[in-house]
Every structure is written in C-alpha cells, then in structure tokens.
N, C-alpha and C positions, 0 to 999 in steps of 0.2 A: 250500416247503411246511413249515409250523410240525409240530413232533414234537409227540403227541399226549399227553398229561400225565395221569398218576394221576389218577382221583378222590377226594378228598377225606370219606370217611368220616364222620361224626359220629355217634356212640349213646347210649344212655340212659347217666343217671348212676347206676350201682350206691350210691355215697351216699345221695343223695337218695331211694332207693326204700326206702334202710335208715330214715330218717327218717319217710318216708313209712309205712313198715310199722310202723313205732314208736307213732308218732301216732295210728294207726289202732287199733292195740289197746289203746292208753288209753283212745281213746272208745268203743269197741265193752265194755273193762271197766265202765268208767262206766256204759255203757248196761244191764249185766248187775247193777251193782249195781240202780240205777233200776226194775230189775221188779223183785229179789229182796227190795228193803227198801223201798218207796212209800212207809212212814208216815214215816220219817227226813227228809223234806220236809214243809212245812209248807201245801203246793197239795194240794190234789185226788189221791190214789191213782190213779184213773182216768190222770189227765193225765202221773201222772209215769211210769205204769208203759207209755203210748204214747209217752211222749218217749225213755224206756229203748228200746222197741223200734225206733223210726226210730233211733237213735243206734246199735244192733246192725245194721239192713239197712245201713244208708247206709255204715256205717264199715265193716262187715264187707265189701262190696264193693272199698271202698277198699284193705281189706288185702290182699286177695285178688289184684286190679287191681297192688297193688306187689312182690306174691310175682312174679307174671308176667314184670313188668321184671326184678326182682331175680336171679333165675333166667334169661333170654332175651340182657342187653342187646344190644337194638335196636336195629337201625339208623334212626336218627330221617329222618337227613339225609344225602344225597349229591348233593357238588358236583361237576361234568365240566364237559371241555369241550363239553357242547350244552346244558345247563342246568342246573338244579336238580331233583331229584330227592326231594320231602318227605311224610313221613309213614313212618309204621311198619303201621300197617292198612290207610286207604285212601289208597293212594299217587297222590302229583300230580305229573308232569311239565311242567317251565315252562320251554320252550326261552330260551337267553339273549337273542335276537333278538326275542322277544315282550316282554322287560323291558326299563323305559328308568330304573327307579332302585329305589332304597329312604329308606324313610322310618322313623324311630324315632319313638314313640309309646309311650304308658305309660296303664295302665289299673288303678285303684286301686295304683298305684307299682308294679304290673307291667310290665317294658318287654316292646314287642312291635316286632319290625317288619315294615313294609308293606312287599310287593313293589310296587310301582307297574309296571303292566302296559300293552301297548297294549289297545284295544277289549273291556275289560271285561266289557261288554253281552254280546259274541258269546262267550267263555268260559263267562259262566253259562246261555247260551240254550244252548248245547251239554249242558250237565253233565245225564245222566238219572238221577242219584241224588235225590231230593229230598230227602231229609234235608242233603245236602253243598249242593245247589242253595239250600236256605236258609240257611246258613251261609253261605254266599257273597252272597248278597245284603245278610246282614246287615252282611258284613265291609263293603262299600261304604261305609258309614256313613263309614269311614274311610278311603275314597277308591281300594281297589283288594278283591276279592274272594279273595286269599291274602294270609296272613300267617304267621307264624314266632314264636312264641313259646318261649322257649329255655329253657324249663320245665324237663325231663326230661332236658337232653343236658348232654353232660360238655365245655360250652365256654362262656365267659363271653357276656354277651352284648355287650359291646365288641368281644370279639375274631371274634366270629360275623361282625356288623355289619363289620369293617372286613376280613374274609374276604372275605364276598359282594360289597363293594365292590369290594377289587380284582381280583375275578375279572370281575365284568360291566366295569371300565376295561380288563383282559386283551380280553375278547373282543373290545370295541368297537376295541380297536389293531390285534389281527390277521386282523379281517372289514374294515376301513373305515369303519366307524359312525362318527358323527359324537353 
C-alpha cells in the first residue's frame, strides 16, 4: 500500500495583487481627475465625466478585489492524492480518475490550461449553480468544462503544467490506469 503524500498547496501571488492594487489606483485616479476637470478634454464634459465614473466603479472594485488577496493569500489550488482541489470561492473538486489529461491553450497570449475530463456532459448536467453551469459550458468551446488559469497564484505556469502532469502519471502508476 503506497504512503499517502502531502498536498501540494498553491496561493495567491502577494506581488501580483501589489501590482494589481497599483494599477487600480492609477485608474480609479485618472477616473477622479475625469470628473473633476471634463473641460481639459477636448470630447463632450458629459462623456468624460461618465467615462471618469465607470473608470472610478470598475477600478475601484478592482482595488478593493486586490486588497482582499493582498491581505488573505489564498489558497488557489490543492493537489492530493484523490484530485485536484480548485478555486478560492467556489471550490471544485476533480477526482484524478475522472482526468485523462491536460492540455495548454493561450487566450490573447494568456496561457490556460485544460483539464481534459471524462464525460463532460454529465459534470455540467450535475452543476445547480448557474452562473458556474454557464461557465462551464462555455469552457467546452475548448474541449473540457475546467480550466486553470494561473493568474493570481505564486507558480509559473510551466511549472504548474508539468506539476499537474506528473501527479495524474503518479496516479495512473499507482491505481493501474492505463
């Protein structure tokens, strides 16, 4: 009987939410100039001083969204020996016996990657969330309904990719999978 192994931890990047929080208050600044000084454009008052204000929601959330990590880091991800364990809010469990691979994929030169799952179909006919239920349908597009994008966590995504590999060629050694 094989000894039962640590899981594998992964969490947010504290960097990246400093950049992130960075970011966020330049355009949330921007956005305060934009309603404070409108004529200093050469558009419409109107127009600039609602592009100021979407530029103050949108970012100010974001800032707010990076205090949270910055302040938390999160557990993004945890690998075990029975699966994958993903997500920091809503969490997804994908036993390793249900995965038969992964696949890398890049989206505007973000890489992502696909878990490649068995039976698909029956995963998202289960899921009663529907908001995640559409997400998951969407993800299909690219050929399995989870995906991993290694956004927010403190691991490359080479080194992520060739983690998760050799942990699903671990299992398949010592279950018998083929």
């Amino acid at each position: 009987m094989n000894k039962s192994e640590e899981p594998t931890r992964i969490y947010s990047n504290i960097g990246k939410s400093i950049l992130m929080l960075l970011g966020s208050l330049l355009f949330v600044a921007g956005g305060i100039f934009f309603v404070m000084h409108p004529e200093s454009f050469d558009r419409e008052p109107t127009l600039t001083i609602a592009l100021g204000i979407i530029c103050i929601l949108f970012f100010g959330c974001a800032a707010i969204l990076s205090i949270r990590y910055l302040f938390s880091n999160r557990l993004m991800l945890e690998i075990t020996d029975q699966g994958l364990d993903i997500g920091d809010k809503f969490k997804t469990f994908i036993e390793w016996k249900d995965i038969t691979g992964f696949k890398e994929i890049a989206i505007y030169s973000s890489p992502i990657i696909i878990i490649l799952i068995k039976n698909s179909d029956a995963v998202i006919n289960q899921e009663t969330n529907k908001i995640k239920k559409k997400m998951m349908q969407f993800n299909m597009n690219y050929g399995s309904p989870y995906s991993i994008s290694k956004g927010n966590m403190n691991i490359s995504h080479k080194e992520l990719l060739k983690l998760l590999n050799e942990k699903l060629i671990k299992y398949k050694e010592n279950n018998g999978v083929s």
